[in-house]
GUPA-449051 format. One record per residue: chain; x, y, z of N, C-alpha, C, O in turn; residue number from 0. Coordinates in nm, 3 decimals, decimal comma. Example, Ala and Ser with C-alpha at 12.3 -4.5 7.8 and 13.67 -1.06 7.14 Angstrom:
2
+------+---------+---------+---------+---------+---------+---------+---------+---------+---------+---------+---------+---------+-----+
| unit |    n_xx |    n_yy |    n_zz |   ca_xx |   ca_yy |   ca_zz |    c_xx |    c_yy |    c_zz |    o_xx |    o_yy |    o_zz | pos |
+------+---------+---------+---------+---------+---------+---------+---------+---------+---------+---------+---------+---------+-----+
|    A |   1,319 |  -0,569 |   0,780 |   1,230 |  -0,450 |   0,780 |   1,320 |  -0,330 |   0,780 |   1,424 |  -0,332 |   0,846 |   0 |
|    A |   1,285 |  -0,225 |   0,708 |   1,367 |  -0,106 |   0,714 |   1,290 |   0,003 |   0,787 |   1,341 |   0,114 |   0,804 |   1 |
+------+---------+---------+---------+---------+---------+---------+---------+---------+---------+---------+---------+---------+-----+
END
This chain:
79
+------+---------+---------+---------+---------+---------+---------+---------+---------+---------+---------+---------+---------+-----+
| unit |    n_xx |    n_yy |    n_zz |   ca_xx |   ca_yy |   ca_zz |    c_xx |    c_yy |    c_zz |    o_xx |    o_yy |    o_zz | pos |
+------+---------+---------+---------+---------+---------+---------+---------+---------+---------+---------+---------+---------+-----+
|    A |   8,615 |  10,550 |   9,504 |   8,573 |  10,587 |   9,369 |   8,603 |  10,473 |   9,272 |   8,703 |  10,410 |   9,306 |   0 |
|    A |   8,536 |  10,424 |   9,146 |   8,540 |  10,350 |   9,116 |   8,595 |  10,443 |   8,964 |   8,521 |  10,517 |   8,900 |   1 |
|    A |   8,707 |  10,421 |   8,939 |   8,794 |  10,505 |   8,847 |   8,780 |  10,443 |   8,681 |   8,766 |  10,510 |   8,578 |   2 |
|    A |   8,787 |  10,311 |   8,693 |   8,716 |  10,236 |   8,604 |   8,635 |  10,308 |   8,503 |   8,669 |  10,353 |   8,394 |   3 |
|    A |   8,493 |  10,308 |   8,578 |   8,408 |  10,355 |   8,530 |   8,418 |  10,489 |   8,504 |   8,395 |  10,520 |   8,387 |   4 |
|    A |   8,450 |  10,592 |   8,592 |   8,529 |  10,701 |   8,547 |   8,491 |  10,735 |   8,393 |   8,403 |  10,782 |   8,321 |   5 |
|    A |   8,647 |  10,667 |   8,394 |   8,722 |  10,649 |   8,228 |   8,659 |  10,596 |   8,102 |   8,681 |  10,637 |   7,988 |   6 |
|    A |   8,572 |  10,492 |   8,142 |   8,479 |  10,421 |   8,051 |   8,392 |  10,594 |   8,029 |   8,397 |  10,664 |   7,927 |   7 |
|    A |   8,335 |  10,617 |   8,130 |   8,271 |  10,727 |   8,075 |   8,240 |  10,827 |   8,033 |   8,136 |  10,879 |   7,993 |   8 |
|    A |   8,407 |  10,872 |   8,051 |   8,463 |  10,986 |   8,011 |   8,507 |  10,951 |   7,851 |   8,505 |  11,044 |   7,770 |   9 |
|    A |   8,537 |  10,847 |   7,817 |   8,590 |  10,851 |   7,676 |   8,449 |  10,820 |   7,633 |   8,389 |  10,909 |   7,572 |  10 |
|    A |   8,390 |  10,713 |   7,656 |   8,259 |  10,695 |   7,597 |   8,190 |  10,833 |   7,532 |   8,177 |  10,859 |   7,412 |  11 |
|    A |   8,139 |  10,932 |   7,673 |   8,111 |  11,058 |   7,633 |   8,116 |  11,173 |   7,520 |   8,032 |  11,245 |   7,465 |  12 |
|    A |   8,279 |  11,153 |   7,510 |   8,352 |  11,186 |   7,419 |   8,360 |  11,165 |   7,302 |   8,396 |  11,244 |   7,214 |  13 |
|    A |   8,310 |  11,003 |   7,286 |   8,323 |  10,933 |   7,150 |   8,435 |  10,871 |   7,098 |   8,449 |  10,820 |   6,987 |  14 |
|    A |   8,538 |  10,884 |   7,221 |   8,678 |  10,835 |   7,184 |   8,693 |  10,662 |   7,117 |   8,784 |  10,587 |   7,154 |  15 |
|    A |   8,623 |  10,636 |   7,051 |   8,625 |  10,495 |   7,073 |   8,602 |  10,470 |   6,874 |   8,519 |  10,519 |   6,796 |  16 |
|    A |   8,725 |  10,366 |   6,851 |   8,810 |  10,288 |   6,752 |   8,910 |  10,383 |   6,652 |   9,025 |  10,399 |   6,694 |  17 |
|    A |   8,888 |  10,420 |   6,576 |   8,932 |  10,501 |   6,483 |   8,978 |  10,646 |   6,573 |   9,083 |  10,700 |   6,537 |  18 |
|    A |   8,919 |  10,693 |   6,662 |   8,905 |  10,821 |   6,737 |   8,991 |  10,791 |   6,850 |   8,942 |  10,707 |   6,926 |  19 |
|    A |   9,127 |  10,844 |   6,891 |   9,240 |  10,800 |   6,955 |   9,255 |  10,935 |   7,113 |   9,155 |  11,005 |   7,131 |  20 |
|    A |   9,312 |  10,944 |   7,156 |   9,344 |  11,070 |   7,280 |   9,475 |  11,008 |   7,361 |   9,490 |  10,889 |   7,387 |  21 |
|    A |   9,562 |  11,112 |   7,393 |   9,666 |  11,063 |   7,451 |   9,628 |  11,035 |   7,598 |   9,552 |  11,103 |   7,667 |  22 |
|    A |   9,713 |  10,887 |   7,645 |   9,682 |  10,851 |   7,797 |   9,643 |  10,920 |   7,900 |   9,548 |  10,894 |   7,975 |  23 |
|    A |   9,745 |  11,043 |   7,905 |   9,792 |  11,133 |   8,030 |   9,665 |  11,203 |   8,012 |   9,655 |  11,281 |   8,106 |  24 |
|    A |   9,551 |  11,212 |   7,925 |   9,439 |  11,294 |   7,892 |   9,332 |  11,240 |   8,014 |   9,271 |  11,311 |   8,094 |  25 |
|    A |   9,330 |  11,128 |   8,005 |   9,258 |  11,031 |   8,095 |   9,230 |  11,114 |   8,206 |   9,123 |  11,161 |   8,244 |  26 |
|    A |   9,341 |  11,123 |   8,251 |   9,368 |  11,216 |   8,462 |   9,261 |  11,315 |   8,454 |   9,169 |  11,303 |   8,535 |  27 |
|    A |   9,257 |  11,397 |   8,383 |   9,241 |  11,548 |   8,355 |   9,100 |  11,549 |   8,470 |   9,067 |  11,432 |   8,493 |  28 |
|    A |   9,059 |  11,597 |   8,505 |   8,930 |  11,634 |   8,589 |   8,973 |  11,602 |   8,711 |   8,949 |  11,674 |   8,808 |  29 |
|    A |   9,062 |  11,460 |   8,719 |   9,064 |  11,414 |   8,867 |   9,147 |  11,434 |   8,978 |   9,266 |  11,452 |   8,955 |  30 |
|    A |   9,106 |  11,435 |   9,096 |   9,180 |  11,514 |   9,179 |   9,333 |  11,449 |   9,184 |   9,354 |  11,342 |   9,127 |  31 |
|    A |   9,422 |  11,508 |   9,243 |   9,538 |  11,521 |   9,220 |   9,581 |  11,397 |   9,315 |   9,647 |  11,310 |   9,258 |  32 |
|    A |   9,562 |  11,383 |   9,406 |   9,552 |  11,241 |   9,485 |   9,527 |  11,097 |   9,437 |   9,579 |  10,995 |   9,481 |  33 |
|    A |   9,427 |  11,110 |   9,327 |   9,370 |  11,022 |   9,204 |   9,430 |  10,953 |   9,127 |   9,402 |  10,841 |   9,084 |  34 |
|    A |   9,529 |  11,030 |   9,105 |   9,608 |  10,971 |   8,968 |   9,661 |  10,923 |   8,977 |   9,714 |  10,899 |   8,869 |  35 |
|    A |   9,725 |  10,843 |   9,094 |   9,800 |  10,696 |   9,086 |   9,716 |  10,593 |   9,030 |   9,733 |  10,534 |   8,923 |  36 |
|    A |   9,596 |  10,574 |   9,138 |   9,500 |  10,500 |   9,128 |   9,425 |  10,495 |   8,967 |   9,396 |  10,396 |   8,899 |  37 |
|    A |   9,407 |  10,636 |   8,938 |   9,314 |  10,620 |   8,774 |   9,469 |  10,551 |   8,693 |   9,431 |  10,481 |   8,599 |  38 |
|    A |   9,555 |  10,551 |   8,699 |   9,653 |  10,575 |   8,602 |   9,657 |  10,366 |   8,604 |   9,692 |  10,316 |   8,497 |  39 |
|    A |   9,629 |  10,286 |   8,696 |   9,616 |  10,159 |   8,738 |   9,515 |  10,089 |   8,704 |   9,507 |   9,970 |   8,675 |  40 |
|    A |   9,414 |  10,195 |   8,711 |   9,251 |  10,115 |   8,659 |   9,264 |  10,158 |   8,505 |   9,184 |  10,103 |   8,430 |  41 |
|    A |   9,357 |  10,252 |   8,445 |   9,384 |  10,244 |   8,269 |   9,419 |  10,085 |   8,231 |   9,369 |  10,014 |   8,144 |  42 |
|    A |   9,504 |  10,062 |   8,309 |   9,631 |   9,958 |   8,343 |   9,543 |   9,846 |   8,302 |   9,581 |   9,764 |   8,219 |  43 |
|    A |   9,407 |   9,839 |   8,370 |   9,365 |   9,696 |   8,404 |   9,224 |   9,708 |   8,302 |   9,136 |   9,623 |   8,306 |  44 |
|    A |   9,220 |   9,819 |   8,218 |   9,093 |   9,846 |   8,164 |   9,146 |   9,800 |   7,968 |   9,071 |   9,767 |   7,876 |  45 |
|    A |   9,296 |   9,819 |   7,968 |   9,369 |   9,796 |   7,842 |   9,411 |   9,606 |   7,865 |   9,423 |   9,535 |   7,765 |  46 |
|    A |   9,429 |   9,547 |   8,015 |   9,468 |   9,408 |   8,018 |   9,338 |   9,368 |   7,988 |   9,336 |   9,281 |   7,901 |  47 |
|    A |   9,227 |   9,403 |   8,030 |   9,044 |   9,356 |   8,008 |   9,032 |   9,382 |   7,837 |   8,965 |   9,306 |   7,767 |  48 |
|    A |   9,076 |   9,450 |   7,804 |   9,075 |   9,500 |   7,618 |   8,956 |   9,607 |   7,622 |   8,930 |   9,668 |   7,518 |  49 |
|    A |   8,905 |   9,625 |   7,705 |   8,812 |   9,736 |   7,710 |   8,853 |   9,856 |   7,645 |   8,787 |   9,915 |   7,559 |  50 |
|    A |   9,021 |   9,908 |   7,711 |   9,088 |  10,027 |   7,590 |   9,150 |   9,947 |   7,483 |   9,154 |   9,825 |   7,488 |  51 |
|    A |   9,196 |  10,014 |   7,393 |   9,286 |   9,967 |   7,283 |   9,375 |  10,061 |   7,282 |   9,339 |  10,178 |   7,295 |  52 |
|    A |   9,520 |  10,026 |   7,264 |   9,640 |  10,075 |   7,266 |   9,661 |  10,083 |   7,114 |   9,632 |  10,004 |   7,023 |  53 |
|    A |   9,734 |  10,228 |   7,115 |   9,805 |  10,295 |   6,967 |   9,919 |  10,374 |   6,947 |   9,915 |  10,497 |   6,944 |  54 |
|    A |  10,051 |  10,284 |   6,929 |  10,161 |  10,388 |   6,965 |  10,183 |  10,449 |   6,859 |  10,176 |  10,387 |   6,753 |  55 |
|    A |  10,213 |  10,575 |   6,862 |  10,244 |  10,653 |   6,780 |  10,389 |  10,759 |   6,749 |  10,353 |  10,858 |   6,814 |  56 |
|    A |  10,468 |  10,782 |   6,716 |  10,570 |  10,829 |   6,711 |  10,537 |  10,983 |   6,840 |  10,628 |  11,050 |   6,890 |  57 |
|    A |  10,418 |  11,001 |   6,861 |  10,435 |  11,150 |   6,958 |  10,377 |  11,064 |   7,064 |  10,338 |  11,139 |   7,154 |  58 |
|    A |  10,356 |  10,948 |   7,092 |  10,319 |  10,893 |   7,247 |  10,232 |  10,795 |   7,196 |  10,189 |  10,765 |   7,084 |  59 |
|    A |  10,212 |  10,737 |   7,360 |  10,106 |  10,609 |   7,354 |   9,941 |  10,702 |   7,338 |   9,916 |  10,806 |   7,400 |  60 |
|    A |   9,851 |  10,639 |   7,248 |   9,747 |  10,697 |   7,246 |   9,627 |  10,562 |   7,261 |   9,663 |  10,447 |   7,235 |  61 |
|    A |   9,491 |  10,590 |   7,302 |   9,382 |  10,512 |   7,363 |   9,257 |  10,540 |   7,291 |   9,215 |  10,651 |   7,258 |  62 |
|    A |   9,216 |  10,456 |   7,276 |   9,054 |  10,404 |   7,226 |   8,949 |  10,305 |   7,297 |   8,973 |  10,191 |   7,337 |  63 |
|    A |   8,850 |  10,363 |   7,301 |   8,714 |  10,237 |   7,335 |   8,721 |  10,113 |   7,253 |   8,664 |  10,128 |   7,145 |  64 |
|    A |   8,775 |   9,994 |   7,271 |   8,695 |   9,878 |   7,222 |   8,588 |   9,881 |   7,148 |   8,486 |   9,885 |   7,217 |  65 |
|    A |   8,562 |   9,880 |   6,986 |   8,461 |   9,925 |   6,971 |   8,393 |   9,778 |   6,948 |   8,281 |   9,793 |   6,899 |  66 |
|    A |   8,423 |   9,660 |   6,967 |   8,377 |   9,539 |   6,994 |   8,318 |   9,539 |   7,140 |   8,213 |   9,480 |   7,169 |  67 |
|    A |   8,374 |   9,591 |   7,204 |   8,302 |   9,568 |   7,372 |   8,215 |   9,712 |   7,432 |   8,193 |   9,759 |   7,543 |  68 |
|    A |   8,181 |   9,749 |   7,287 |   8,053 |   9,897 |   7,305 |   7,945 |   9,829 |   7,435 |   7,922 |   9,873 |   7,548 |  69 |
|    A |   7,898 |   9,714 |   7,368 |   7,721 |   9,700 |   7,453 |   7,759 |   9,669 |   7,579 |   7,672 |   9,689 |   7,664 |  70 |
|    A |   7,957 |   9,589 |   7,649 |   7,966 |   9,579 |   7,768 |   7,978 |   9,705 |   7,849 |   7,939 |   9,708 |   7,965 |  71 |
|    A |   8,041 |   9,827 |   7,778 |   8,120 |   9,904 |   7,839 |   7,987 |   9,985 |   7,864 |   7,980 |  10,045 |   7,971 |  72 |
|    A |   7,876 |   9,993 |   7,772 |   7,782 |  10,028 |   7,846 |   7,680 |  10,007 |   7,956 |   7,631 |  10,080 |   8,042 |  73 |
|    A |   7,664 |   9,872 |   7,917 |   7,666 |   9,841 |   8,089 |   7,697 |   9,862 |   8,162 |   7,611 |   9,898 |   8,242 |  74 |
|    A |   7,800 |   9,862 |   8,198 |   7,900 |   9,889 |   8,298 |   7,919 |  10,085 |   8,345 |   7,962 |  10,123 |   8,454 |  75 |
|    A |   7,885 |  10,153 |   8,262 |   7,877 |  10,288 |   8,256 |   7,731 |  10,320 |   8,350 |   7,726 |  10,380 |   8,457 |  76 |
|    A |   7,606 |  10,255 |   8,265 |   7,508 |  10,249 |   8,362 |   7,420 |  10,198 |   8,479 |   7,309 |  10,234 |   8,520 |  77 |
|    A |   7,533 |  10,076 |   8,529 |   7,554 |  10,078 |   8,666 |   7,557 |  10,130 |   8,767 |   7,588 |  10,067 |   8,868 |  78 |
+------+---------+---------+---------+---------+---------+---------+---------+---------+---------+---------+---------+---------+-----+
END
């Protein structure tokens, strides 16, 4: 499974992206329980790419779409 994309398209979907924040652990939610090492790694490497944007907040770390890297992340969604 390509978890990556996943996530790109699960927040995309959503609209989660600049101003519009969701806590990390939200990410997992749908995926099987076996998954979540792996999705929790491709967050990992999707925030080092800048694709997410990181927002700490006094109640946890919270996540956003890049809203500079919209036209890549869609690409990459409709792949």
């Amino acid at each position: 499974m390509d978890f990556k994309k996943i996530i790109l398209r699960k927040m995309f979907r959503l609209r989660i992206i600049g101003g519009k924040h969701t806590a990390i652990e939200h990410l997992n939610k749908g995926l099987p329980k076996h998954a979540v090492g792996e999705a929790k790694n491709a967050v990992k490497e999707l925030i080092k790419e800048e694709f997410i944007l990181q927002k700490p907040t006094s109640y946890g770390l919270q996540v956003s779409l890049n809203p500079e890297k919209i036209e890549e992340i869609i690409k990459i969604i409709e792949n």
